[in-house]
C-alpha positions as CSV (number, residue, x, y, z in Angstrom):
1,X,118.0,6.7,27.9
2,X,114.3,8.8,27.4
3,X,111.4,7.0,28.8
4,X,108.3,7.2,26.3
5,X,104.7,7.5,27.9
6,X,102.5,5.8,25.1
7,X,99.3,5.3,26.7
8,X,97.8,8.2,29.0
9,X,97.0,12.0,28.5
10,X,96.6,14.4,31.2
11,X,93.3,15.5,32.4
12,X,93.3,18.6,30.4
13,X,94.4,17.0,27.7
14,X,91.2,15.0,27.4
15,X,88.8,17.7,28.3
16,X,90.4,19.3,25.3
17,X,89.5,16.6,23.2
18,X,85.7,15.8,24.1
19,X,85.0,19.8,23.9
20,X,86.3,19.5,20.5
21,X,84.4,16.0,19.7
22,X,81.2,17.6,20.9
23,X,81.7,20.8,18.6
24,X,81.8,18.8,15.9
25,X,79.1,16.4,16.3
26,X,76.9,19.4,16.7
27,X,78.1,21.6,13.7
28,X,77.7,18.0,11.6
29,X,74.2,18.0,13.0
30,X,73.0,21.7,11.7
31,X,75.0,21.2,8.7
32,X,72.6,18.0,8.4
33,X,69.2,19.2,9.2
34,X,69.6,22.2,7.0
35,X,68.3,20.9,3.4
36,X,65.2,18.9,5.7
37,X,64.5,22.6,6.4
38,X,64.8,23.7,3.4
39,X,62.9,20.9,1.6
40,X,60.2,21.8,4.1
41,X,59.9,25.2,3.2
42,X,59.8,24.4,-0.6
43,X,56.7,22.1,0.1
44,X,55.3,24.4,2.1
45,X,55.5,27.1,-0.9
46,X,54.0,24.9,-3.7
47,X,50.3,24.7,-4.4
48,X,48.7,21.6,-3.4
49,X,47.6,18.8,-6.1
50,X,44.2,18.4,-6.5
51,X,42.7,14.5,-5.7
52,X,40.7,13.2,-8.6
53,X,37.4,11.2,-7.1
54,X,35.9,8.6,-9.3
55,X,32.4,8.6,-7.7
56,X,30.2,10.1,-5.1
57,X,27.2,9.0,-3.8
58,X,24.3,10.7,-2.2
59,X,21.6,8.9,0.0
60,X,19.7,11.8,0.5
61,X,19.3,15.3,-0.1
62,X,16.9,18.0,0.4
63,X,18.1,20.1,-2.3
64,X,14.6,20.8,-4.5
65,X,15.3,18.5,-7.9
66,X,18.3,17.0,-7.3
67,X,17.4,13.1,-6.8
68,X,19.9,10.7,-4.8
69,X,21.9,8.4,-6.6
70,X,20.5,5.0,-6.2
71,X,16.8,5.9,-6.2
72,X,15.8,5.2,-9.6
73,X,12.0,7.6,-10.5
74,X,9.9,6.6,-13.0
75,X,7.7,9.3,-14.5
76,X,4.6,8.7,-16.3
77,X,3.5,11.8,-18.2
78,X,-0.1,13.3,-19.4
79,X,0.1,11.1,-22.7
80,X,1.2,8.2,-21.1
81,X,-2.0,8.5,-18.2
82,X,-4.4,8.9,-21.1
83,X,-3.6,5.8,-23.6
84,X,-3.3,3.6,-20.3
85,X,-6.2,1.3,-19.9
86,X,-6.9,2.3,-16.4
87,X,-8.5,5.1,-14.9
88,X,-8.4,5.2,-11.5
89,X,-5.5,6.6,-9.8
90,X,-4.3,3.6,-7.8
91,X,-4.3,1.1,-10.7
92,X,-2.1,3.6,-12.6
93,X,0.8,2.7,-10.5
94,X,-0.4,-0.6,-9.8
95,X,0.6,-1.6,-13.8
96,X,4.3,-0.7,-13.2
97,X,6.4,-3.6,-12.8
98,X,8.3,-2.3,-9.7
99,X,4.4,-2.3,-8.0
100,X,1.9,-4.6,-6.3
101,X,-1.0,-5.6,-6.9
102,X,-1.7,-7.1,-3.5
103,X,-2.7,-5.1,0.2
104,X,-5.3,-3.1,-0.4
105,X,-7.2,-2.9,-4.0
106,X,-10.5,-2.4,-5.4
107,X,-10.7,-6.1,-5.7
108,X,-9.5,-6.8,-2.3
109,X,-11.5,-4.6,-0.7
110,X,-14.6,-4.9,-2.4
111,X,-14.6,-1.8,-4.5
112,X,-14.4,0.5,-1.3
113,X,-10.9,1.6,-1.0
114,X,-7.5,1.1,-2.8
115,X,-3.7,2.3,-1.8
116,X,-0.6,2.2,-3.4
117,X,2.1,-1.0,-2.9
118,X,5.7,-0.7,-4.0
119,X,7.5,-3.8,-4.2
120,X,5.1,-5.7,-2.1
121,X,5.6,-4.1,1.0
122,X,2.4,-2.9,1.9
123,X,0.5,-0.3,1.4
124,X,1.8,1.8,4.8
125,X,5.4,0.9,3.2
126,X,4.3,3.3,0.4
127,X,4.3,7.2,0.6
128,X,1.4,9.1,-1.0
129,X,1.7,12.4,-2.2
130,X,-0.3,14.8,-4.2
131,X,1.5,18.0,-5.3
132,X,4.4,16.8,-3.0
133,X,1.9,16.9,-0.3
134,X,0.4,14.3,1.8
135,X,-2.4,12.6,1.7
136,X,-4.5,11.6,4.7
137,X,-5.0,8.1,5.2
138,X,-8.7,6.8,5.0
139,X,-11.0,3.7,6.0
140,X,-12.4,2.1,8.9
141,X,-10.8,-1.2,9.5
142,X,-7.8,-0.4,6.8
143,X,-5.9,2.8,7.0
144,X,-4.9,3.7,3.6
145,X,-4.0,6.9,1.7
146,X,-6.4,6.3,-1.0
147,X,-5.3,8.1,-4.1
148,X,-8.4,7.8,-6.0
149,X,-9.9,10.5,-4.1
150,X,-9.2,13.1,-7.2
151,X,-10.6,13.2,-9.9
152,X,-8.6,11.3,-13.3
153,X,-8.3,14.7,-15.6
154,X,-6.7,16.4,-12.6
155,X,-3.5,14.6,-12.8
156,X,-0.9,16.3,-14.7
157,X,1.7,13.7,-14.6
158,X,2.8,10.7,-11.4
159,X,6.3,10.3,-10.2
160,X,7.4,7.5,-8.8
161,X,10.5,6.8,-6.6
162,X,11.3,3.0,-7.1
163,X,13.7,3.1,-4.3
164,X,13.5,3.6,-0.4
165,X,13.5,7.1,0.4
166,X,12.8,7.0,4.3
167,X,16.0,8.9,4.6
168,X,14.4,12.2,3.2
169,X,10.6,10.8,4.1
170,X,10.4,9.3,7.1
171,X,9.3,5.6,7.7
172,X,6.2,5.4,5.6
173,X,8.4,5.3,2.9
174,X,10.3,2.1,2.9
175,X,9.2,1.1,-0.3
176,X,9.3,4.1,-2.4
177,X,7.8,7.6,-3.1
178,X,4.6,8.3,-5.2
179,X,3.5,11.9,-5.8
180,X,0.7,12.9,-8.5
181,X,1.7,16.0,-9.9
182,X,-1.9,18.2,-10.6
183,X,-2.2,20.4,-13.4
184,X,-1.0,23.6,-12.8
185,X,-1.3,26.1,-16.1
186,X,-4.5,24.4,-17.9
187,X,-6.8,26.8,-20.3
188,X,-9.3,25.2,-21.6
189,X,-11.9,22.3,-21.1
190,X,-12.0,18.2,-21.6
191,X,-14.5,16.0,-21.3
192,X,-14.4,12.1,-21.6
193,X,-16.4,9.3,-21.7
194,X,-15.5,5.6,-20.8
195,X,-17.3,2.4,-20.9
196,X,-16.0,-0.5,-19.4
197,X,-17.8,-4.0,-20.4
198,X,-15.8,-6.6,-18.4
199,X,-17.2,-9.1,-15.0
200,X,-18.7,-5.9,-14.7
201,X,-20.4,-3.0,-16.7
202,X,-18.2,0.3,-15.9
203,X,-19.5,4.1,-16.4
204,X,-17.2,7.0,-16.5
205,X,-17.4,10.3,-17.1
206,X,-14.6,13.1,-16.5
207,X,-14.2,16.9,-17.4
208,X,-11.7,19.7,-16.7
209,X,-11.7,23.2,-17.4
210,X,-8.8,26.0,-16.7
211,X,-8.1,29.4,-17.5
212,X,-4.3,30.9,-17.2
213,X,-3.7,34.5,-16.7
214,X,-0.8,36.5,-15.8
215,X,0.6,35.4,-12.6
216,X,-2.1,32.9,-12.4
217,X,-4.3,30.3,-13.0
218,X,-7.7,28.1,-11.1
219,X,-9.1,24.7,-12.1
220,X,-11.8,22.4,-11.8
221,X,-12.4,19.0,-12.5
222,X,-15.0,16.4,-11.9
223,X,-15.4,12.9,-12.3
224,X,-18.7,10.7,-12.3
225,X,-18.2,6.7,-12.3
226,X,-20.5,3.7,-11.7
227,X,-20.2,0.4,-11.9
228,X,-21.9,-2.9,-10.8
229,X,-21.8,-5.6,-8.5
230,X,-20.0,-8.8,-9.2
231,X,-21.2,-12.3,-7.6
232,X,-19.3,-15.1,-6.0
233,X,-21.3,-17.0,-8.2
234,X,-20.0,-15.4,-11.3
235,X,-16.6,-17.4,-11.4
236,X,-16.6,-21.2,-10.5
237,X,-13.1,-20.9,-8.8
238,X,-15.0,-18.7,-6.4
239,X,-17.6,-21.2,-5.2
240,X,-17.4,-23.2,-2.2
241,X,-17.7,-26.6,-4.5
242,X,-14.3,-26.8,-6.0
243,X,-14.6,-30.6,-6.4
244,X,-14.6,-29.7,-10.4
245,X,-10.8,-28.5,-10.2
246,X,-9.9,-31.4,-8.0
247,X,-10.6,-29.6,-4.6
248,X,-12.4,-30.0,-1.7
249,X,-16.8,-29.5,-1.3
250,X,-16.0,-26.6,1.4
251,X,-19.9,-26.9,2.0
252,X,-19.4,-29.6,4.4
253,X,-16.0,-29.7,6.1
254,X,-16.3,-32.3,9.5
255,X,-19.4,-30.8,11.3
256,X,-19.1,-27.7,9.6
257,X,-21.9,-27.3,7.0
258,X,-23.8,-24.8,4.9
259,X,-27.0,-26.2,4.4
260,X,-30.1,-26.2,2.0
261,X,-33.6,-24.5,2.9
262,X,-34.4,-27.8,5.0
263,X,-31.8,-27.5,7.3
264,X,-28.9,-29.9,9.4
265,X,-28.6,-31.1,12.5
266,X,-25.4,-32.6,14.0
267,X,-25.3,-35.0,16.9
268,X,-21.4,-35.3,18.2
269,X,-19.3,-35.9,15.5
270,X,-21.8,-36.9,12.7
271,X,-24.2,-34.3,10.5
272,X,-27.4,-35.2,9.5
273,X,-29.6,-33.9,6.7
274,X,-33.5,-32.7,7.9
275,X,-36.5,-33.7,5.6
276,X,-39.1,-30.9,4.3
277,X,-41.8,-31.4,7.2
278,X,-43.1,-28.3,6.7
279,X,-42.1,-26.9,10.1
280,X,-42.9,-29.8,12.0
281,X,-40.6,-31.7,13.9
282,X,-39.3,-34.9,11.9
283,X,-39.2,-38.3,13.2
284,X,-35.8,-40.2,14.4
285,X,-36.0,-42.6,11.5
286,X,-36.2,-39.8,9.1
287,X,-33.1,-38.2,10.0
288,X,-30.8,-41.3,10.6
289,X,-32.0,-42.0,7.0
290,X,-30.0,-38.8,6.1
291,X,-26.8,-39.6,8.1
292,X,-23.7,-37.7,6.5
293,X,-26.1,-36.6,3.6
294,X,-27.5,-33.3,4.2
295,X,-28.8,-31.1,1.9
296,X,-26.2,-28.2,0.9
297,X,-26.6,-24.9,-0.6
298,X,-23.2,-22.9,-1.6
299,X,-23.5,-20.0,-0.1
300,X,-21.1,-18.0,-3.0
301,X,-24.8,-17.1,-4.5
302,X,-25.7,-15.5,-1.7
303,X,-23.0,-12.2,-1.8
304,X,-20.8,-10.7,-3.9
305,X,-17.3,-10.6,-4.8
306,X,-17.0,-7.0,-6.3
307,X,-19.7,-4.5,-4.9
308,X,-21.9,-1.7,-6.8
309,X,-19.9,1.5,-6.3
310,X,-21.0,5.5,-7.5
311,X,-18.2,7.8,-6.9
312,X,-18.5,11.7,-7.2
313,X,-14.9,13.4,-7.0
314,X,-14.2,17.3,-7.2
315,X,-11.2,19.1,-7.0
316,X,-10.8,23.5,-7.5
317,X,-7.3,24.5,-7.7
318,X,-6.5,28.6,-7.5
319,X,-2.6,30.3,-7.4
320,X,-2.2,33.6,-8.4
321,X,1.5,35.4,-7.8
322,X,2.0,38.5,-5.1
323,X,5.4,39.2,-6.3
324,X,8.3,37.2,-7.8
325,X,8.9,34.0,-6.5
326,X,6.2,34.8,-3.9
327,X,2.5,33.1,-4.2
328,X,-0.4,32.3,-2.5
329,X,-2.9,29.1,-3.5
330,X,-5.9,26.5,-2.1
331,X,-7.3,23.5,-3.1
332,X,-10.1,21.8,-2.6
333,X,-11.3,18.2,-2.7
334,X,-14.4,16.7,-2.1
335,X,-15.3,13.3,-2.7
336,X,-18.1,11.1,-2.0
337,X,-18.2,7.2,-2.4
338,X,-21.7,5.0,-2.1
339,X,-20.5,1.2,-2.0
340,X,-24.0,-1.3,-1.8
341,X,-23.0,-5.3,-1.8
342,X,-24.9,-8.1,-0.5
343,X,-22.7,-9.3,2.3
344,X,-21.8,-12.9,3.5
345,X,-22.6,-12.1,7.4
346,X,-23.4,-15.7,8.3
347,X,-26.9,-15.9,8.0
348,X,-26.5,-18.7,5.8
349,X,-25.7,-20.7,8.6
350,X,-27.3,-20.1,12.3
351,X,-26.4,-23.0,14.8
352,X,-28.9,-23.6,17.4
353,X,-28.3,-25.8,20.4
354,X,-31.3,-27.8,21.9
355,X,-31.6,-30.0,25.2
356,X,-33.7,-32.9,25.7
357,X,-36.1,-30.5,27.5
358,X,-36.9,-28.4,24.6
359,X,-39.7,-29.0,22.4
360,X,-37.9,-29.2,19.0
361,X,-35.7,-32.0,20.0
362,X,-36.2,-34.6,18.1
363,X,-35.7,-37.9,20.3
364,X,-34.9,-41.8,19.5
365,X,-31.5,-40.1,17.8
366,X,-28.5,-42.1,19.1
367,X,-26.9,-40.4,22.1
368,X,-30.4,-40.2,23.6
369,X,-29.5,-37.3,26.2
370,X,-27.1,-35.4,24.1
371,X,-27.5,-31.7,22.9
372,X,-28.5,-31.4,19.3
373,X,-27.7,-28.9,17.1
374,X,-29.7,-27.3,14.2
375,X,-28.3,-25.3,11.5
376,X,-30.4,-23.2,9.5
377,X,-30.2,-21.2,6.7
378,X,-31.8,-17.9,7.6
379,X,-31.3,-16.3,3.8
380,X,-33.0,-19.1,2.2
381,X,-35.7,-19.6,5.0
382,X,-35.9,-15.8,4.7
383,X,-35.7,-14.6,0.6
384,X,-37.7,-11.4,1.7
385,X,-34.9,-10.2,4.3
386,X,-32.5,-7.9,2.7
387,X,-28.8,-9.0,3.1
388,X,-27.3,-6.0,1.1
389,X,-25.1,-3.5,3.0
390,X,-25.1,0.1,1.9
391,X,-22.2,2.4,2.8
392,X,-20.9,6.0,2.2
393,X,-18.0,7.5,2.6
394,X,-17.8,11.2,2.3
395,X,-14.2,13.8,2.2
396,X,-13.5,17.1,2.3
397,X,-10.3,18.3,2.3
398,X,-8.7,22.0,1.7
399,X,-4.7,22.9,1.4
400,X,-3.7,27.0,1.4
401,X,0.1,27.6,0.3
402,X,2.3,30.2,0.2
């Protein structure tokens, strides 16, 4: 009887077997990994598709007429300037809707100065421009590029950027971009004439004349305007009695009081009214008689709200080509401003303390040893003392290109 050995293989047996195994596995892996390859190389070998994108958007550029999505401009054009009922520079821009009429205006300021405000950010929010240049900011206590430094038939056309643009800018222009394009090939002359009959009586009188030649051109233009002064006392609203619209009698607030010729005098807490002696010093019983009933004077006749302005603006433009797309230019400005207003400096009301010791005290008052305290009205007192301030303001300015 055979014996069978069913379950064990010799040890060459079984390296026989994994040699094989592994052979396999590896042929089955190359086999495998050959279309991957293959695929790859196909991929590889075919152009790649092109991406379709719906939209970009720009935020800023520096490319010369290209504008940035977003940052809507609003042009206003040489027809446009001249059927608009203003004529000064600021208050062209000032009519747009995306503007403001607050900061600093002709009204606000008196007549002196005015600036541009876009979307009522102030007028430092604003950049000014002229010619894509800018503009030197002007004033004393208000720093403001003032645009109405040129003269009206100068300006070819005003764009307006409605948008921030401090991205291509700078800071000063938060609120928006406003360059006044000059004109650049004029032949010929203009004159106009304006008259303006409103709070105020307005005189205007603007010219331009050109000549184009080949390669070149030069320009002048003028303006004259004049205008006058505009009291406090003109509009009711702008007194300092408003006790007709339901408000308040700002001539006497607590102790503080704008009196008549005759004078006040206040004692603590309580103002009283001071007879007509004449200059003489009135007696106690006098005064108590005008407890809380002084005489008052509103002091809105006294200055104005709008002052008398002249202005004198110039402005010579020359260019002339050296070769193509090579040129040389200068311009000029000059203008000169004369502003005269009577002012409200306080002289309408000069507080004067007295002690018992002094010889204008008036005494039986109550509060026998307190101070006293006249208020006079030096204007009134004084009708022969001009109040009227008179200033000028003079500019030159030059700008060579090439």
């Amino acid at each position: 009887m055979r014996k069978e050995d069913r379950g064990s293989l010799s040890v060459g047996e079984g390296r026989n077997i994994r040699r094989i195994l592994m052979g396999t596995a590896a042929a089955v892996g190359i086999l495998s990994a050959c279309p991957v390859l293959a695929q790859e190389q196909e991929a590889e070998s075919e152009p790649e598709q092109a991406v379709q994108v719906e939209d970009i958007v720009v935020t800023g550029t520096a490319i010369r007429g290209v504008a940035p999505v977003g940052s809507a401009t609003v042009g206003m054009s040489r027809e446009d300037l001249v059927q608009a009922p203003a004529r000064d520079a600021s208050a062209l821009v000032a009519s747009l809707p995306q503007a403001s009429s607050q900061g600093t205006t002709l009204a606000s300021s008196g007549g002196r100065a005015a600036g541009v405000n876009l979307r009522g950010l102030g007028n430092n929010a604003t950049l000014v421009l002229f010619d894509s240049r800018r503009v030197v900011p002007q004033g004393g206590n208000a720093q403001v590029s003032d645009p109405n430094l040129i003269p009206f038939s100068a300006i070819e056309r005003v764009e307006v950027v409605t948008d921030g643009a401090s991205a291509i800018y700078g800071s000063d222009a938060v609120a928006g971009v406003v360059n006044y394009i000059t004109r650049r090939n004029y032949d010929g002359a203009e004159v106009t004439t304006r008259y303006t009959n409103s709070l105020y009586n307005q005189y205007v009188i603007d010219g331009v004349i050109g000549k184009t030649w080949a390669g070149g051109s030069a320009m002048f233009a003028g303006s004259w305007d004049k205008n006058d002064s505009v009291p406090r006392s003109e509009r009711d609203y702008m007194m300092q009695d408003l006790r007709s619209f339901g408000g308040n009698d700002n001539r006497l607030i607590g102790t503080t009081v704008y009196p008549d010729a005759p004078g006040a005098l206040i004692i603590g807490n309580t103002v009283y009214g001071l007879p007509n002696t004449n200059g003489a010093v009135p007696t106690a019983a006098d005064v108590i008689a005008l407890s809380g009933d002084p005489d008052l004077y509103d002091s809105s006749y006294l200055y104005d709200f709008y002052t008398a302005r002249e202005r004198h603006a110039a402005m010579f433009k020359l260019r002339q080509e050296l070769a193509p797309g090579f040129e040389v230019g200068y311009t000029g400005i000059y203008n000169l401003r004369t502003n005269e207003s009577r002012s409200g400096d306080g002289f309408e009301r000069v507080a004067i303390r007295l002690t018992p010791g002094s010889p204008y005290y008036i005494p039986g008052m109550p509060n026998p040893t307190a101070n006293q305290t006249v208020v006079y009205n030096y204007s009134l007192n004084n009708p022969d003392t001009s109040r009227d301030q008179k200033k000028t303001a003079r500019r030159r300015s030059t700008t060579r290109s090439t």
